[in-house]
C-alpha positions in Angstrom: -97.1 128.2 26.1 -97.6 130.8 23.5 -100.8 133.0 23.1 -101.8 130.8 20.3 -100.9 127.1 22.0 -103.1 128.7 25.2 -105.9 129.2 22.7 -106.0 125.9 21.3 -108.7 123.6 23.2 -106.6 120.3 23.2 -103.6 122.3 24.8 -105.9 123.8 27.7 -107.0 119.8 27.8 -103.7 118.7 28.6 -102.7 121.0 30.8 -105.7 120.9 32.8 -104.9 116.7 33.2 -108.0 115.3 31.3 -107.5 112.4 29.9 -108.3 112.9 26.3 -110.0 109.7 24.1 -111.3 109.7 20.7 -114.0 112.5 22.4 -113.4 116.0 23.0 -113.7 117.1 26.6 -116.1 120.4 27.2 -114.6 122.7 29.2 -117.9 124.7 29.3 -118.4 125.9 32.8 -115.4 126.3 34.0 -115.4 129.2 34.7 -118.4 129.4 36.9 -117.3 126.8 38.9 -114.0 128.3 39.5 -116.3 130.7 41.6 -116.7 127.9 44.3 -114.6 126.8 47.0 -113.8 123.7 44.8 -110.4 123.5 43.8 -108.8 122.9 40.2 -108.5 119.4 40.5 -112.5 119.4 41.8 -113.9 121.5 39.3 -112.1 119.3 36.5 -113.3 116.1 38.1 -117.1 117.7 37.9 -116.6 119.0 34.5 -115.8 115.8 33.5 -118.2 114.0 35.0 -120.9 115.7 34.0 -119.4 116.7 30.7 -120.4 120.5 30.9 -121.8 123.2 33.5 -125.9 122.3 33.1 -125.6 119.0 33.8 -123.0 120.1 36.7 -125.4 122.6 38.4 -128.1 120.3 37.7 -127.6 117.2 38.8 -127.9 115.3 42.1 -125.9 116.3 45.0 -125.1 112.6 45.7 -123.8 111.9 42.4 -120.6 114.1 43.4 -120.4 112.5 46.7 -117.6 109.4 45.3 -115.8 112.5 43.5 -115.6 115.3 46.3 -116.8 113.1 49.5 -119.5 114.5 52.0 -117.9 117.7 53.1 -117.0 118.7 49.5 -120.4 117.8 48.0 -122.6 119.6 50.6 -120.8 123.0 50.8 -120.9 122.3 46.7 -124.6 122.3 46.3 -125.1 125.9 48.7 -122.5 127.6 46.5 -124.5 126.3 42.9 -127.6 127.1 44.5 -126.3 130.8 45.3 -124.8 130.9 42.2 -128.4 130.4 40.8 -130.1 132.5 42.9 -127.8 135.5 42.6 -128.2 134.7 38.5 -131.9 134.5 38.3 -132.4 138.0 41.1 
């Protein structure tokens, strides 16, 4: 891809394997959760669960549990409450 096909949203869409609709898909807080043990195909799974990084760090542990299983979801929640913690001190 060039510089300006990497800057284009719908590009970065497709290559991260969304499935794209009539809606755009956020890719707002990526980047924070690309600081977790959670791997591409995780973090894109969250993201587009949740459709952004408040609802992400937000939401109930359980609701990730069908996306990342038990393991996954607990050692998730520590790392987003560090995350917070670290951001807040």
């Amino acid at each position: 891809m060039s510089y300006d096909e990497i800057l284009d949203s719908e590009n970065l869409v497709h290559v991260l394997a969304y499935e794209t609709h009539t809606k755009t898909v956020p890719i707002k807080g990526w980047r924070l959760l690309s600081k977790t043990s959670l791997q591409e195909a995780d973090v894109a799974k969250v993201i587009k669960k949740t459709e952004g990084l408040g609802k992400a760090i937000h939401s109930n542990a359980r609701d990730f549990v069908p996306l990342l299983g038990e393991e996954k979801t607990a050692l998730f929640k520590q790392e987003i409450d560090r995350l917070k913690l670290n951001a807040i001190g």
